[in-house]
mmCIF file of the C-alpha atoms, coordinates in Angstrom:
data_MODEL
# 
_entry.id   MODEL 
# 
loop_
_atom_site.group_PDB 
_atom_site.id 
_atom_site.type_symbol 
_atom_site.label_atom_id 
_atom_site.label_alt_id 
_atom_site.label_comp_id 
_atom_site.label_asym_id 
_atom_site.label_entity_id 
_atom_site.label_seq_id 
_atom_site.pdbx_PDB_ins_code 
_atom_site.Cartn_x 
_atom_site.Cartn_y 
_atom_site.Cartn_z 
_atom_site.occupancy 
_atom_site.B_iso_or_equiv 
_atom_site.pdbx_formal_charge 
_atom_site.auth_seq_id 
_atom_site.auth_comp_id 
_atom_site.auth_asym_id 
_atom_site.auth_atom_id 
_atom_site.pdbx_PDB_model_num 
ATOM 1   C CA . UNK A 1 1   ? 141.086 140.797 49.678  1.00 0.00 ? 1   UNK A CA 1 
ATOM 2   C CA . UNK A 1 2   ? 142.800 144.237 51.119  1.00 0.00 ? 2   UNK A CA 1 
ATOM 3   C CA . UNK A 1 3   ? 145.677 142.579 51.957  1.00 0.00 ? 3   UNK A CA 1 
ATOM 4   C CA . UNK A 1 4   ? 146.063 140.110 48.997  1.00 0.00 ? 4   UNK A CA 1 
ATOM 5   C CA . UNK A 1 5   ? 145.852 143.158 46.492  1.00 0.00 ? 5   UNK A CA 1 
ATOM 6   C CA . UNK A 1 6   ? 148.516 145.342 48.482  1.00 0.00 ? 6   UNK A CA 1 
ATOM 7   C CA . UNK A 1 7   ? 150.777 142.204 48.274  1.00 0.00 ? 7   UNK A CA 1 
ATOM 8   C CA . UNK A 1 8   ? 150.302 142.934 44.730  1.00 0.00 ? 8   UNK A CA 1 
ATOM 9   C CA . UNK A 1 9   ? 150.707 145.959 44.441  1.00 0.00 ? 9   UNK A CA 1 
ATOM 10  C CA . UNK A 1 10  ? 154.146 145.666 46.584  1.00 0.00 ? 10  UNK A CA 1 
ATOM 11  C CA . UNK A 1 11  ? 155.121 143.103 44.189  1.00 0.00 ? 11  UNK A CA 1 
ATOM 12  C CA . UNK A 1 12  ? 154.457 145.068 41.060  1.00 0.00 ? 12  UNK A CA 1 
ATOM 13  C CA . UNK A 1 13  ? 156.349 147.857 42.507  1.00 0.00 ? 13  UNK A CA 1 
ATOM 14  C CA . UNK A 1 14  ? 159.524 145.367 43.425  1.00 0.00 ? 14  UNK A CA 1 
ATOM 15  C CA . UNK A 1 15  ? 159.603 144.419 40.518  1.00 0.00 ? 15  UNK A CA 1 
ATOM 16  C CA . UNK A 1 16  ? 159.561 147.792 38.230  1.00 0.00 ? 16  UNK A CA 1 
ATOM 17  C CA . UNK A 1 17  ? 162.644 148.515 40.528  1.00 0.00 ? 17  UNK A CA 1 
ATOM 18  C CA . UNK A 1 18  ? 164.318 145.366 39.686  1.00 0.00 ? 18  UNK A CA 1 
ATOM 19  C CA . UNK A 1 19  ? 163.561 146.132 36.051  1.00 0.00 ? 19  UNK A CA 1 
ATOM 20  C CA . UNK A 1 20  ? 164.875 149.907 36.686  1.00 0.00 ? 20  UNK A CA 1 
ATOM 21  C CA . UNK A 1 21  ? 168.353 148.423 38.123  1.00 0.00 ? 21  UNK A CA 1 
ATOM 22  C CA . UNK A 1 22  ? 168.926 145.823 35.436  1.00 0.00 ? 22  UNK A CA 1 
ATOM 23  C CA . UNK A 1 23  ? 168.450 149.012 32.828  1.00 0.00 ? 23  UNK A CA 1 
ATOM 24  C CA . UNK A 1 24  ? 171.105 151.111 34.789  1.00 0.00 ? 24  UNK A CA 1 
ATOM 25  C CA . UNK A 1 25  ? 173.201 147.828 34.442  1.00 0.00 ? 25  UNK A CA 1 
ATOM 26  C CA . UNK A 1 26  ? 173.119 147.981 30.977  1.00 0.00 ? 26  UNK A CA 1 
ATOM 27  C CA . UNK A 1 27  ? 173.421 151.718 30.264  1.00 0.00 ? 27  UNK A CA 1 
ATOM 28  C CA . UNK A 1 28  ? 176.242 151.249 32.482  1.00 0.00 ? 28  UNK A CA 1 
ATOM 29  C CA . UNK A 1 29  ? 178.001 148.777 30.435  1.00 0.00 ? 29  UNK A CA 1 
ATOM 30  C CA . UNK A 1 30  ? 177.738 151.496 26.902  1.00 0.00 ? 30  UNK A CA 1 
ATOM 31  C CA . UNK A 1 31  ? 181.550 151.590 26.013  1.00 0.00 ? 31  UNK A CA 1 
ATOM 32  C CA . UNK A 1 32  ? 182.169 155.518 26.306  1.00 0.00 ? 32  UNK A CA 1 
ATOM 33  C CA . UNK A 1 33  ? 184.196 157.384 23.467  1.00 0.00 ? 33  UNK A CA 1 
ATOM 34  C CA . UNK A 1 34  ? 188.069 155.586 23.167  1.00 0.00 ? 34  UNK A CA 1 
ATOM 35  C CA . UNK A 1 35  ? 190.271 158.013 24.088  1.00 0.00 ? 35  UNK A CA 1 
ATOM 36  C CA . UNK A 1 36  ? 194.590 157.603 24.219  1.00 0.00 ? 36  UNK A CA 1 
ATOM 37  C CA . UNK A 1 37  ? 194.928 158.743 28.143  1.00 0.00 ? 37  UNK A CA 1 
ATOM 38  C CA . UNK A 1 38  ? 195.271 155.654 29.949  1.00 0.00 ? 38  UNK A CA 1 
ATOM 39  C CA . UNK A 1 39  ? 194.854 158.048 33.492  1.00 0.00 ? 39  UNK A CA 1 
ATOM 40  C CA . UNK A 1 40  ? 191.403 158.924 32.120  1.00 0.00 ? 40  UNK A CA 1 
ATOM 41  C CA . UNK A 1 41  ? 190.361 154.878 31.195  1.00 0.00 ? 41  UNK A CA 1 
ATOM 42  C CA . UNK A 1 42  ? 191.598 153.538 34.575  1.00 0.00 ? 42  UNK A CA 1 
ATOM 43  C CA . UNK A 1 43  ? 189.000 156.162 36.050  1.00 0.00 ? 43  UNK A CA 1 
ATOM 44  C CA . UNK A 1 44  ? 186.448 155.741 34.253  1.00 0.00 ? 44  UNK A CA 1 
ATOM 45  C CA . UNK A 1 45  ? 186.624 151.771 34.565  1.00 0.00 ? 45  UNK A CA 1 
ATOM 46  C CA . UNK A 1 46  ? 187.167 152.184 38.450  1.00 0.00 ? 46  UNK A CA 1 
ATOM 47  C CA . UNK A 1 47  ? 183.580 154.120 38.188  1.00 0.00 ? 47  UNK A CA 1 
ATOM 48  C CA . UNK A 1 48  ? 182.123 151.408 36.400  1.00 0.00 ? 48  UNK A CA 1 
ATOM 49  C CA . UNK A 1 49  ? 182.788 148.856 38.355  1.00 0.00 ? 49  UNK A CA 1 
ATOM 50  C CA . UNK A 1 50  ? 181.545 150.781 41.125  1.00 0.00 ? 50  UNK A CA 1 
ATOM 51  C CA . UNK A 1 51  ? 178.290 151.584 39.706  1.00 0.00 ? 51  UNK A CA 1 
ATOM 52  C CA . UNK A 1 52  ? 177.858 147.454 38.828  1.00 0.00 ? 52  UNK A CA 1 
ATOM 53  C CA . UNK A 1 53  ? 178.422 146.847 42.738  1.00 0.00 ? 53  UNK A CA 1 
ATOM 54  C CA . UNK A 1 54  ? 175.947 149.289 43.869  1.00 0.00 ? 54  UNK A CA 1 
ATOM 55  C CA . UNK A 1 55  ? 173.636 147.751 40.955  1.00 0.00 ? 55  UNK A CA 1 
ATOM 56  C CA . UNK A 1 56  ? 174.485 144.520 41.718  1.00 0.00 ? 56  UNK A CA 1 
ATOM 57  C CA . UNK A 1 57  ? 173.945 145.290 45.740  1.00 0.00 ? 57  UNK A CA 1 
ATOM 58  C CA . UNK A 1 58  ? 170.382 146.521 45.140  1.00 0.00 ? 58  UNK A CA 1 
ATOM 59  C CA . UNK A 1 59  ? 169.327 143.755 43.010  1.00 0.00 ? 59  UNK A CA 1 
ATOM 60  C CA . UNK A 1 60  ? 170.175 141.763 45.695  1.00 0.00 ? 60  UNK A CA 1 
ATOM 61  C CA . UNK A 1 61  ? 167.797 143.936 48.025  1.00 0.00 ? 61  UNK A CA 1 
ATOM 62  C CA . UNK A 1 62  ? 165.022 143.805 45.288  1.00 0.00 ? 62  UNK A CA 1 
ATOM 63  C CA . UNK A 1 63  ? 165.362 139.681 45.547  1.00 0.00 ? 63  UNK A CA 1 
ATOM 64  C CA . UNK A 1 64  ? 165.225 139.804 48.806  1.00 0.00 ? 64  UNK A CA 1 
ATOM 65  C CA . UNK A 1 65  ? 162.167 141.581 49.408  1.00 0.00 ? 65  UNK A CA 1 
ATOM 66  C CA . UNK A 1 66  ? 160.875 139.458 46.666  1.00 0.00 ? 66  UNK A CA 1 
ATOM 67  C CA . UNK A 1 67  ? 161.284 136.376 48.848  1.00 0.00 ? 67  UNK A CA 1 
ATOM 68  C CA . UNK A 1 68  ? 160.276 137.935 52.214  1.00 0.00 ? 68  UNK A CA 1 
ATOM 69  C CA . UNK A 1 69  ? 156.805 138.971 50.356  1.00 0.00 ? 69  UNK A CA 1 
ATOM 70  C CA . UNK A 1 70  ? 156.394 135.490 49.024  1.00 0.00 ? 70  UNK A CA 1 
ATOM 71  C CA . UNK A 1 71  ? 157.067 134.109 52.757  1.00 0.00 ? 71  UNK A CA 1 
ATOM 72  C CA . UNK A 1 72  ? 154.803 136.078 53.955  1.00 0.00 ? 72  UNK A CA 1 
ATOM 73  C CA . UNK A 1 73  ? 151.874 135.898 51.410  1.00 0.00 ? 73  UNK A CA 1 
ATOM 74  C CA . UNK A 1 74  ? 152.167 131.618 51.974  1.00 0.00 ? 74  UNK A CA 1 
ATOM 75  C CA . UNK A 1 75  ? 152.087 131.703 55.129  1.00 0.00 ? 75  UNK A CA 1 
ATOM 76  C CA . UNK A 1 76  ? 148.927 134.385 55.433  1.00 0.00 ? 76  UNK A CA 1 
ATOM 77  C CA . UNK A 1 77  ? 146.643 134.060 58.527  1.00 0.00 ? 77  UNK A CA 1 
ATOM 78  C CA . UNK A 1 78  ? 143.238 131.871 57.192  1.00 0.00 ? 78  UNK A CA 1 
ATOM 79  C CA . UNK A 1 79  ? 139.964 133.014 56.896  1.00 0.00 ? 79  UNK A CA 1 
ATOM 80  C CA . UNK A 1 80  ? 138.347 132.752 60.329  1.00 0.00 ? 80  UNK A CA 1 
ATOM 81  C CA . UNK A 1 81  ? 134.822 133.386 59.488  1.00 0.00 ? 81  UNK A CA 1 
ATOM 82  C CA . UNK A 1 82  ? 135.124 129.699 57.872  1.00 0.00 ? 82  UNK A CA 1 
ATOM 83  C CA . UNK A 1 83  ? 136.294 128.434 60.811  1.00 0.00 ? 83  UNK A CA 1 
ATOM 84  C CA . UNK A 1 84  ? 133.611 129.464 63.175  1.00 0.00 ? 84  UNK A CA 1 
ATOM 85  C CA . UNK A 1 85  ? 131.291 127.041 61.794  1.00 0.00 ? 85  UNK A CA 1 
ATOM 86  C CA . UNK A 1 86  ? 133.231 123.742 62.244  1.00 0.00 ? 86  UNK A CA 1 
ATOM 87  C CA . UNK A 1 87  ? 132.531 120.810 64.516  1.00 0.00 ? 87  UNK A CA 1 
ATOM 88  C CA . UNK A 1 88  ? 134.701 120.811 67.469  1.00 0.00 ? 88  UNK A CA 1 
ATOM 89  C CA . UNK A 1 89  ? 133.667 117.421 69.077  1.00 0.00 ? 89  UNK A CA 1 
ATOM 90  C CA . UNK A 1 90  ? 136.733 115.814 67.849  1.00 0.00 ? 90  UNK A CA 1 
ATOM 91  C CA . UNK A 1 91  ? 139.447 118.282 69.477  1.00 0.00 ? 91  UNK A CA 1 
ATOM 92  C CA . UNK A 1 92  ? 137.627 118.720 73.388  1.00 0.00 ? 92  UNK A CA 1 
ATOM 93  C CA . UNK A 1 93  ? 138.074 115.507 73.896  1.00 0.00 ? 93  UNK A CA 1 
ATOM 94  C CA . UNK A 1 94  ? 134.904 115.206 75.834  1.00 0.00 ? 94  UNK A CA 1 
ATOM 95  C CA . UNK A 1 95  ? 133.573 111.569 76.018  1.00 0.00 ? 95  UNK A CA 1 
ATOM 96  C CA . UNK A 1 96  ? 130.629 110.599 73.934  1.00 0.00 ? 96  UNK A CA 1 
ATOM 97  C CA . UNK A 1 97  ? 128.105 110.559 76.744  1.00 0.00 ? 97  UNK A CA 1 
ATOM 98  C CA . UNK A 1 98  ? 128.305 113.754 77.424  1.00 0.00 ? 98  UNK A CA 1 
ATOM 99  C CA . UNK A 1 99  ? 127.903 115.324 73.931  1.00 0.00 ? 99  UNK A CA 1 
ATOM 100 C CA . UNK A 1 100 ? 124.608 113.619 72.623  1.00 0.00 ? 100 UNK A CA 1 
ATOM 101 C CA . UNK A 1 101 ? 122.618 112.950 75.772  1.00 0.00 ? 101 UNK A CA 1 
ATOM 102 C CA . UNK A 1 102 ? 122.756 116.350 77.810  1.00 0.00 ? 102 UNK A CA 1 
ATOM 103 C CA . UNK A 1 103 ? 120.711 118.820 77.111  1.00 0.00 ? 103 UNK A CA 1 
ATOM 104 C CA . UNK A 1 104 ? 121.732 122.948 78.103  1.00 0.00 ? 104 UNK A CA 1 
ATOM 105 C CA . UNK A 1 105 ? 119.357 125.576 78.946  1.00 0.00 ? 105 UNK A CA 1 
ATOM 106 C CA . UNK A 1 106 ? 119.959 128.869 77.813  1.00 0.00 ? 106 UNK A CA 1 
ATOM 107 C CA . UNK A 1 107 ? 118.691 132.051 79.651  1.00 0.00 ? 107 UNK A CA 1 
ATOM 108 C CA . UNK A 1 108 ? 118.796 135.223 81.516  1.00 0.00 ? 108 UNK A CA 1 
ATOM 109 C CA . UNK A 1 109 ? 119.308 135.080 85.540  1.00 0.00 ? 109 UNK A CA 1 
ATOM 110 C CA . UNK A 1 110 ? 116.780 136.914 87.366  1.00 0.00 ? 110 UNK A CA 1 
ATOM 111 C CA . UNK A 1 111 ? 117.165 139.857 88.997  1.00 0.00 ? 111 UNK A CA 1 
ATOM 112 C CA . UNK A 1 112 ? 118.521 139.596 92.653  1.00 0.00 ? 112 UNK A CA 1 
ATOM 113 C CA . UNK A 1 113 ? 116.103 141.367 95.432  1.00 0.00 ? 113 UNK A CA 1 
ATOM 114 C CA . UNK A 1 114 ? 119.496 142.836 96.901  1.00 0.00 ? 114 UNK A CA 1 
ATOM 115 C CA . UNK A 1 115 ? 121.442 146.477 96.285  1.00 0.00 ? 115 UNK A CA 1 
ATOM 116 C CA . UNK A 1 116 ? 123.015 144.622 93.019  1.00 0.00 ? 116 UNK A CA 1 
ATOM 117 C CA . UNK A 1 117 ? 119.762 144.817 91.097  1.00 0.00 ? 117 UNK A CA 1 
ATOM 118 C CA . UNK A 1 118 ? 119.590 144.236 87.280  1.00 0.00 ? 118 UNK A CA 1 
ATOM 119 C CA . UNK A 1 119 ? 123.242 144.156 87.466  1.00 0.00 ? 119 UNK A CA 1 
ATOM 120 C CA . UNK A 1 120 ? 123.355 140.124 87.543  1.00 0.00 ? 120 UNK A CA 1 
ATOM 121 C CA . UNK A 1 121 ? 120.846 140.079 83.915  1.00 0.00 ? 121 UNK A CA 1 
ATOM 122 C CA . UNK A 1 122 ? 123.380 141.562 81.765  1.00 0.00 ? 122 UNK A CA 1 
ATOM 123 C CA . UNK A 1 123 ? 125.131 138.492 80.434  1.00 0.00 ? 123 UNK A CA 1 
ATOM 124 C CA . UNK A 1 124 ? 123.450 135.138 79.231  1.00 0.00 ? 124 UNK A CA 1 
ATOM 125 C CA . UNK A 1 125 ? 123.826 131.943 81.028  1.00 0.00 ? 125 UNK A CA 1 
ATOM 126 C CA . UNK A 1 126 ? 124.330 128.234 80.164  1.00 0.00 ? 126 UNK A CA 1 
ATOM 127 C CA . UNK A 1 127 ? 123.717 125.447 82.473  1.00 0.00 ? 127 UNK A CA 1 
ATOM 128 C CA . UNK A 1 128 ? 123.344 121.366 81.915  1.00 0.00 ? 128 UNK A CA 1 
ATOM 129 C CA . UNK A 1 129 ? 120.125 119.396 82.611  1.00 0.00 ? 129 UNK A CA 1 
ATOM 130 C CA . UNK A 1 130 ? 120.449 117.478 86.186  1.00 0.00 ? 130 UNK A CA 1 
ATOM 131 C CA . UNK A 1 131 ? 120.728 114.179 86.123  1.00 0.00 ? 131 UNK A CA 1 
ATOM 132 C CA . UNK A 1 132 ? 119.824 111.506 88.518  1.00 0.00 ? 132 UNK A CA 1 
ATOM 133 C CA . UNK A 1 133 ? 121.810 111.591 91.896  1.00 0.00 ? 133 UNK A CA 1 
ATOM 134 C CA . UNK A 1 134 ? 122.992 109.181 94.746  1.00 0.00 ? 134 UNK A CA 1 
ATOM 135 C CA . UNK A 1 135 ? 120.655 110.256 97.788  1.00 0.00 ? 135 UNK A CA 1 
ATOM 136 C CA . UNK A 1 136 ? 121.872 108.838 101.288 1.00 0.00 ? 136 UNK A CA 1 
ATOM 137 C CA . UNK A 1 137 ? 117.963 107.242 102.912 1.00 0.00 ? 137 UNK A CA 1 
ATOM 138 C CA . UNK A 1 138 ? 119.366 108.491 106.259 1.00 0.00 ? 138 UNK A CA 1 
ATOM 139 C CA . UNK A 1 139 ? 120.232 111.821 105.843 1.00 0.00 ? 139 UNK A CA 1 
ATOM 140 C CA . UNK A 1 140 ? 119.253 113.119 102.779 1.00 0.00 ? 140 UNK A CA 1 
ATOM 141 C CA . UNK A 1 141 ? 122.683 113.800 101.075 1.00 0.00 ? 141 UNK A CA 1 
ATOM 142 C CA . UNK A 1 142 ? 123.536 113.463 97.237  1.00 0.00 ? 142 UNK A CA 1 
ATOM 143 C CA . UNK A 1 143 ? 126.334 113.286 95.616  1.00 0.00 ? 143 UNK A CA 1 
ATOM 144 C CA . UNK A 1 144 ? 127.050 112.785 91.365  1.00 0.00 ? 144 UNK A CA 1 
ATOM 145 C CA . UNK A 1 145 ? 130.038 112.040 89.155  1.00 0.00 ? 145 UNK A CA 1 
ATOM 146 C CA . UNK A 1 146 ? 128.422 114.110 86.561  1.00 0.00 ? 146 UNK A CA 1 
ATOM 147 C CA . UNK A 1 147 ? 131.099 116.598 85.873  1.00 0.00 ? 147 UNK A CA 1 
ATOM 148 C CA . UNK A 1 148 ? 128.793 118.897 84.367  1.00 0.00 ? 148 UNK A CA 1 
ATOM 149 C CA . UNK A 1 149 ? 126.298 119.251 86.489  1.00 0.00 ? 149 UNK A CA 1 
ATOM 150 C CA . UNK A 1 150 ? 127.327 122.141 88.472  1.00 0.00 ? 150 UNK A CA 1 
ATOM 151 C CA . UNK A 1 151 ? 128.942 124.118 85.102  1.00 0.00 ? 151 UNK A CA 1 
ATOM 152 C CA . UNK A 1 152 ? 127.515 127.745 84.271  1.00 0.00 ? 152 UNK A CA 1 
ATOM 153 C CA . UNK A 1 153 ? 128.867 129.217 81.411  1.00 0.00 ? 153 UNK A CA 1 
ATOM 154 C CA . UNK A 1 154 ? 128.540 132.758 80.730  1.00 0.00 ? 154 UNK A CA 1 
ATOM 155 C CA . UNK A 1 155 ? 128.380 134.796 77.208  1.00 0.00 ? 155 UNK A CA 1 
ATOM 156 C CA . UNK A 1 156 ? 127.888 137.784 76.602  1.00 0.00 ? 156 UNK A CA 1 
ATOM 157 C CA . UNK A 1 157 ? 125.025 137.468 73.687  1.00 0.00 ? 157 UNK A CA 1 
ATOM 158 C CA . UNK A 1 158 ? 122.140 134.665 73.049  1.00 0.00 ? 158 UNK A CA 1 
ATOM 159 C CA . UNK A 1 159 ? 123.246 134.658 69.661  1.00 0.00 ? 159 UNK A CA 1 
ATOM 160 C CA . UNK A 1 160 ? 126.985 133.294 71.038  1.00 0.00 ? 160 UNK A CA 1 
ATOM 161 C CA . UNK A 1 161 ? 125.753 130.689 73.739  1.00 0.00 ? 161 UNK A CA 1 
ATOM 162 C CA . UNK A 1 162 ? 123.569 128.774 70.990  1.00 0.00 ? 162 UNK A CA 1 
ATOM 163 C CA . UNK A 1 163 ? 126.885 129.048 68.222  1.00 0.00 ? 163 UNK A CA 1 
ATOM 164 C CA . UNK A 1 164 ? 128.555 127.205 70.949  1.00 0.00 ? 164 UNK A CA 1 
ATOM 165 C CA . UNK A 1 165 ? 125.497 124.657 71.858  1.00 0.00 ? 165 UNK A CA 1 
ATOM 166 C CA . UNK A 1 166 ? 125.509 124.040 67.939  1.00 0.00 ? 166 UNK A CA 1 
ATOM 167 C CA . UNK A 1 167 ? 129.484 123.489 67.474  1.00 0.00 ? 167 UNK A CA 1 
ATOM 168 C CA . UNK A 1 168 ? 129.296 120.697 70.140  1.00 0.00 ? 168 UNK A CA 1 
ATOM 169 C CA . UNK A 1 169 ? 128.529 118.073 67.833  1.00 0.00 ? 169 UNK A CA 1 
ATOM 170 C CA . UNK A 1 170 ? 126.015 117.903 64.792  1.00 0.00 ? 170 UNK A CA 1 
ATOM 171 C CA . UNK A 1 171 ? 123.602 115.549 66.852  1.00 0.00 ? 171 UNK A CA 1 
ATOM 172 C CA . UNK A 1 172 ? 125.071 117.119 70.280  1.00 0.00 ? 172 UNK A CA 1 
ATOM 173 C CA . UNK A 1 173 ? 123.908 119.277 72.691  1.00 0.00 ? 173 UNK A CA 1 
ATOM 174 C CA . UNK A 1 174 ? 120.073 119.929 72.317  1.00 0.00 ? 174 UNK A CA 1 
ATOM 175 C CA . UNK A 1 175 ? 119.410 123.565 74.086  1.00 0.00 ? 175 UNK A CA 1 
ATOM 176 C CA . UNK A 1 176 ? 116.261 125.640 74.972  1.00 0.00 ? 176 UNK A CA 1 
ATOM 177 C CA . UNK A 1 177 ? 116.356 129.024 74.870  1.00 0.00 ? 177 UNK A CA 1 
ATOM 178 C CA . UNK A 1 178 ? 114.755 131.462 77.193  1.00 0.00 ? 178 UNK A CA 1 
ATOM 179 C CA . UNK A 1 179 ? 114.098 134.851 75.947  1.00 0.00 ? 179 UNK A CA 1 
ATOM 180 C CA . UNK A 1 180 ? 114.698 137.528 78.008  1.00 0.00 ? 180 UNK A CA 1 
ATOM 181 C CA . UNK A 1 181 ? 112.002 139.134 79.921  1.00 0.00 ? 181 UNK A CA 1 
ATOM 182 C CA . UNK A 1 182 ? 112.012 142.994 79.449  1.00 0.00 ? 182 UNK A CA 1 
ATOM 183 C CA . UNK A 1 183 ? 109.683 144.397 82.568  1.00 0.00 ? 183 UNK A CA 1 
ATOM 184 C CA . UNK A 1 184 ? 107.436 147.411 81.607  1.00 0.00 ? 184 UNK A CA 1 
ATOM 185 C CA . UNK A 1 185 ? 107.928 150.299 83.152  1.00 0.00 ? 185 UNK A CA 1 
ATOM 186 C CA . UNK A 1 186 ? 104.731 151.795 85.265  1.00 0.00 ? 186 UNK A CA 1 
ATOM 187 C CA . UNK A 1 187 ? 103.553 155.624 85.506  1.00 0.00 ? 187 UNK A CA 1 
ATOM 188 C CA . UNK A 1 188 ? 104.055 156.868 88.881  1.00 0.00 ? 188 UNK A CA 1 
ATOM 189 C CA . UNK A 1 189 ? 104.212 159.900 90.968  1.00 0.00 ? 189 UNK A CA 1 
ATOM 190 C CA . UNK A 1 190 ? 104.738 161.264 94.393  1.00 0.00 ? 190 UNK A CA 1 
ATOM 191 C CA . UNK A 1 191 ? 101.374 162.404 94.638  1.00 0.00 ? 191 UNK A CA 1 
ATOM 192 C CA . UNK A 1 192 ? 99.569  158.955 94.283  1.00 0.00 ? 192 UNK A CA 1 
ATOM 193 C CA . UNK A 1 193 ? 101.102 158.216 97.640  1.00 0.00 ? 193 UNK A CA 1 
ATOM 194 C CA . UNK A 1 194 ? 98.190  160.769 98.920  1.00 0.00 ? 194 UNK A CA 1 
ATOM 195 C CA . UNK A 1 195 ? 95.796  160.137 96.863  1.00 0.00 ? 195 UNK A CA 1 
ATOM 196 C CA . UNK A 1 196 ? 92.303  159.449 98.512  1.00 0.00 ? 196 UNK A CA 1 
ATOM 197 C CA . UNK A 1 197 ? 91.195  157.012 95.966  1.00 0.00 ? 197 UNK A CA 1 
ATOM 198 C CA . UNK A 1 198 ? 93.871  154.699 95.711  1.00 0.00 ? 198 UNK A CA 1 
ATOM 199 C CA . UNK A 1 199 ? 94.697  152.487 98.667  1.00 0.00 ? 199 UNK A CA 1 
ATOM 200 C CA . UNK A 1 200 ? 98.359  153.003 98.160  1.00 0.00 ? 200 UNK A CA 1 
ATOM 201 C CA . UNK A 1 201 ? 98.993  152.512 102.072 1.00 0.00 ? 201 UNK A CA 1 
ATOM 202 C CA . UNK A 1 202 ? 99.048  149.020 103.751 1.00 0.00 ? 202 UNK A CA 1 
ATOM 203 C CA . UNK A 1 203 ? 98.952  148.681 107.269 1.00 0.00 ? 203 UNK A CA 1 
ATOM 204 C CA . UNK A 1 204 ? 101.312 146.442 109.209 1.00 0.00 ? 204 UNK A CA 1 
ATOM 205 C CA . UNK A 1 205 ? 98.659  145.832 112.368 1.00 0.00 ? 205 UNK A CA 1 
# 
């Protein structure tokens, strides 16, 4: 709305200095008081006709503007947040099978037991259900031609990861949605280490 209202604003103003020129134009073209020195008419015509080519030059500016303003009001940028919502199945050109029979799982990774920490639960992760795999009788191996079933996608909100479960299709991907675990942090001190009623210390013999 900003922008369509400064576009008419711009336009309002283009125009009062189109209608500006056009009256200089025709205060210009007043015949002026007759007067027998033909010296003094050639001048004064020379001027006019100089003032009409500077008039006539920044009409020519004003319609230009006028045109470049028009351009660029037509060929605006759309409204995105109308966008968002649409169904996208028909541009990934994904095959059928894989839009309304797999199912995603939306959650949190845990936290890794190494230096990293919480560092690995900050973003939100999307994986595909596992499907039934080829398993060698000898050896054990397995092997798939699902091409999603070792995809993790990562998003930075829950709020994003189920937008883009839901755009897959109206009857597409079904999703479950993990909420994240917040741990509670516990009271402790330095001194319950030595405390003789609290069995704090575990032997390793």
């Amino acid at each position: 709305m900003a922008a369509v209202s400064m576009s008419v604003a711009l336009k309002q103003a283009l125009w009062g200095r189109r209608a500006a020129a056009v009256g200089a134009v025709s205060v210009s073209k007043v015949p002026t008081r007759l007067l027998s020195t033909s010296t003094w008419r050639l001048a004064q015509d020379q001027t006019q006709d100089t003032q009409l080519i500077a008039v006539d030059e920044k009409l020519a500016e004003v319609e230009l503007e006028l045109q470049l303003l028009d351009f660029a009001t037509a060929t605006a940028m759309p409204d995105l947040s109308r966008v968002c919502d649409l169904d996208i199945t028909t541009l990934t050109g994904v095959p059928e099978e894989h839009i309304k029979t797999r199912k995603v799982r939306i959650f949190v990774p845990a936290r890794n037991n190494m230096q990293s920490g919480v560092n690995n639960t900050k973003k939100w992760k999307m994986e595909f259900d596992t499907r039934e795999r080829w398993e060698n009788p000898l050896m054990g191996w397995s092997s798939t031609a699902d091409p999603l079933s070792n995809l993790v996608l990562t998003f930075s909100t829950k709020e994003d990861a189920v937008a883009f479960a839901e755009k897959n299709g109206k009857f597409g991907w079904s999703f479950d949605v993990e909420e994240r675990k917040v741990p509670k942090p516990k009271s402790k001190s330095y001194g319950a280490n030595f405390s003789w009623n609290k069995r704090t210390r575990v032997s390793t013999k």
